[in-house]
Each structure stands twice: as C-alpha cells, then as structure tokens.
N, C-alpha and C positions, 0 to 999 in steps of 0.2 A: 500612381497610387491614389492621388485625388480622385481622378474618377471612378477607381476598386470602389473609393469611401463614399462615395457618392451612389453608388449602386446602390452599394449594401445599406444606404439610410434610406434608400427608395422603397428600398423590401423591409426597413425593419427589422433588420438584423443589428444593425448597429445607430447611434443616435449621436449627428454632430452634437458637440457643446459649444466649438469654437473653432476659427480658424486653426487647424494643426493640433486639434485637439478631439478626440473620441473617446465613447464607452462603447460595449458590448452590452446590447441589450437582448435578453433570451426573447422569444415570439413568445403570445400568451398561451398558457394550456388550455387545451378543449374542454370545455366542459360535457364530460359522456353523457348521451342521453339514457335516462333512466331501463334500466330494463324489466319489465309489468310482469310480474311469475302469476299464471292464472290462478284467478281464486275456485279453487274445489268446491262443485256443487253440492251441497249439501243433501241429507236423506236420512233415511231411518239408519240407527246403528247395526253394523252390519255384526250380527251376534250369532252364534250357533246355537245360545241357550237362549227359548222364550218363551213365557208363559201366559196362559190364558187360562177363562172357567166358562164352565156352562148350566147357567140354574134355569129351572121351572121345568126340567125335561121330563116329568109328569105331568105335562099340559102342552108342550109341541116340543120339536127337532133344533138343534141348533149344527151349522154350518159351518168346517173349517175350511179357507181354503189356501193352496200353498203353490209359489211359485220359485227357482232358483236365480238369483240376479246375474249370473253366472260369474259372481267374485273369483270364484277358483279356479277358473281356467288362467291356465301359464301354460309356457312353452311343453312341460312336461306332462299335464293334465290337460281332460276333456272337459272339463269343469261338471261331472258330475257329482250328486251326493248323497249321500243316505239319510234322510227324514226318519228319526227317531222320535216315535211318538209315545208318551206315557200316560193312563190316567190314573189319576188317582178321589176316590171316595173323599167326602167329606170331611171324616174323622182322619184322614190323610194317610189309608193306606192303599196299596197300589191296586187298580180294579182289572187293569190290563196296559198288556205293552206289544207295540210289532213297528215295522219298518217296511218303508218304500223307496224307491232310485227317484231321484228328480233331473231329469237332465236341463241343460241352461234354459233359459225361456221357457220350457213346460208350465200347466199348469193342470194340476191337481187338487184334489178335494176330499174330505171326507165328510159322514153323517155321522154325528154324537151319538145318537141312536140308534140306527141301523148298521155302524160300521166300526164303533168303537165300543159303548155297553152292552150288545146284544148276546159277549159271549162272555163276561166278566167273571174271576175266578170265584166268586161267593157266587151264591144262587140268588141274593137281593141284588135286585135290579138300584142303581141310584138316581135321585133325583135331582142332585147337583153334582159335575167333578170337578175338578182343576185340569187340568193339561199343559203337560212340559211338553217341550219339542228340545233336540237336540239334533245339530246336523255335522252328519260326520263322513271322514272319505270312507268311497266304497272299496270293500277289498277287491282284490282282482279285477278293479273294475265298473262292477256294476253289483257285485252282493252286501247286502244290506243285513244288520243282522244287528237286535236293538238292546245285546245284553254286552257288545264288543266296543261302545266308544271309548276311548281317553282321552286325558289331554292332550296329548301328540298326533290325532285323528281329528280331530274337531274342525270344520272346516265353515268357512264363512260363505255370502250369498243366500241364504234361506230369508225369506219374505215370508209372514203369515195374518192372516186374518181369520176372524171368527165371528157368526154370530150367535146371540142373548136374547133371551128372550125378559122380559121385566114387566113387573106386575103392577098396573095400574088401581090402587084399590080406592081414586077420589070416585070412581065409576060403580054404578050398580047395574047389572052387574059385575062383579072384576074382569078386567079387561087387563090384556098384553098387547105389549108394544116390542115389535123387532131392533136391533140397533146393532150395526157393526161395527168393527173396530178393529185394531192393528194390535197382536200380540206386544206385550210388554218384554223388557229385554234387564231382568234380574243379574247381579255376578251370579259366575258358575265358582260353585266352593268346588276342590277336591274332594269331600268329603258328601258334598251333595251325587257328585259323578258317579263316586261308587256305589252311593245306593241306589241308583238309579237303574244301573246295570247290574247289579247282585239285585236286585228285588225283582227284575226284571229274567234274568235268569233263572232264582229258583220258580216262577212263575211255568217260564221254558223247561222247567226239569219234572215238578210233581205236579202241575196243574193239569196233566193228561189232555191239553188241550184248550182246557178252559182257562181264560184270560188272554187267550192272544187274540188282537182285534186284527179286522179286515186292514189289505192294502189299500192305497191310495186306490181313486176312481179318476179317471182320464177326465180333464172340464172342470169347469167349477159348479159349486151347487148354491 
C-alpha cells in the first residue's frame, strides 16, 4: 500500500501529509489556449442601393463604371446580377431607366452622355442628374428588366464608381477639374423601391421608346 502511496505522490495524484496519513489531490486544469476567430476584412458596404450625380454635362462626359464583387454566388447561384440603373433630372424627375447582367468579376461601364441622356423621355437634354443603381437577381438567369426589382430580389456584390466633372472658377478662364469616386450607399425605403420601378415602368409603357438608356459597354471608360 505504501508503495501504491508512494507512486501516486510521484505523479501527483495524491499529496503525503504524514506518515499513514493522505489527501487526494486533483492534477491542475489546463489552461485552453485561446482560439483567434479571424478578424473580417473590411470594404465598402456591400449594398444593392447606390447613388451618385453628374454635373457640368454641358461642358464634358462623366464616366460610370460597375463591377460585381461576386457577393451572391452560393451553392445555388452563379453569382450573377441585374444592374438597375436610374436617372433622374434636377428637379428630380425620372429622365430615363434600363438594365444590364453583371457576371462576378466583370467589368462594365457606361457614358452619362452618350449612354444614359442621349435618349431621355423629355426632349431637354440635362445638364446635371442624380443616379440610383439598384442590383437585383436576374430572372431566369440572366434577364434584367429595370421596372421588376423588390425587396425579395435585391441582391448584394455590386461595386460602382463615377466620374464629375467641377468647375474651377479661381481660373480665368473657368477651368474643370475631373475627380472620381465611389458611389454612396443611402437606405433603400420601401416606398423609394416602388417608385423607382413604377416611374420606371410607366416610362417602359408610354415613353414609345424614349427614356430607356443604353446597356452597359464591356471595359471600363
């Protein structure tokens, strides 16, 4: 028995006090090594609603250009999406609307001028607009259509940038300076969504044509 006791104070299991005398001592707990949960790289918020403008377009071109982060690909998705684009006039009515597919990593672009107000449903050309973007899944696939998103559609990964043109008036003569920049990322109201696509719609129903702007162009500009 002595010797058992004698072991087991070798290992620590148990702790003479005295001749014919013991305790049970538990072994100490491990202290776990911590476990590091990576820290998430941070980036732009990945939004489906984003807006930008474009002034001085009576004096040059301004540049959008659009890329998809490929957010939405899952097991069940290709990760493409519908780029719903809107512009709207000054006085903040709608000048035109159309849509394009973005597949993941692509990169596309439009002209303010040449691809968005060229065909605007008034006959005044504008000289400033705003621009919403919305990106939404595409039905069946790959069809894009810019009067159908909801909230149940709305699909994350869209990336956009734009450029401005700004008027330098310490110069004589006035002088412009280009400068770009990364679409801003507003909440999307419910109430904003549907006029978005109802303005856009009746534009697709009585504008005969006029107000839908060009697809996206392959590259950036």
């Amino acid at each position: 028995m002595k010797k058992v006791l004698s072991l087991l104070a070798a290992l620590g299991a148990i702790n003479l006090i005295s001749a014919g005398a013991w305790a049970l001592v538990l072994p100490p707990t491990p202290v776990p090594t911590p476990i590091r949960t990576p820290v998430p790289i941070s980036g732009a918020p990945d939004a489906p609603f984003q807006v930008h403008y474009a002034a001085n377009l009576n004096i040059g071109d301004s540049f959008l250009d659009y890329t998809n982060g490929g957010s939405a690909i899952t097991g069940n998705s290709n990760g493409n999406i519908c780029l719903n684009v809107y512009a709207f006039n000054a006085d903040d009515t709608m000048a035109a609307c159309c849509a394009c597919l973005i597949t993941p990593d692509a990169l596309v672009s439009q002209s303010v001028r040449n691809d968005i107000i060229f065909n605007t449903l008034t006959p005044a050309v504008p000289n400033a607009v705003v621009i919403k973007l919305l990106a939404s899944q595409p039905k069946n696939g790959n069809q894009c259509n810019a009067s159908s998103p909801t909230m149940n559609t709305l699909a994350p990964g869209l990336v956009a940038w734009g450029t401005n043109l700004h008027e330098n008036s310490s110069t004589t003569p006035v002088t412009y300076g280009l400068t770009e920049s990364e679409f801003s990322y507003p909440t999307l109201s419910a109430g904003e969504l549907s006029n978005l696509t109802s303005d856009c719609g009746f534009i697709q129903t009585v504008g005969a044509g006029f107000g839908i702007c060009r697809s996206c162009r392959v590259g950036g500009q």
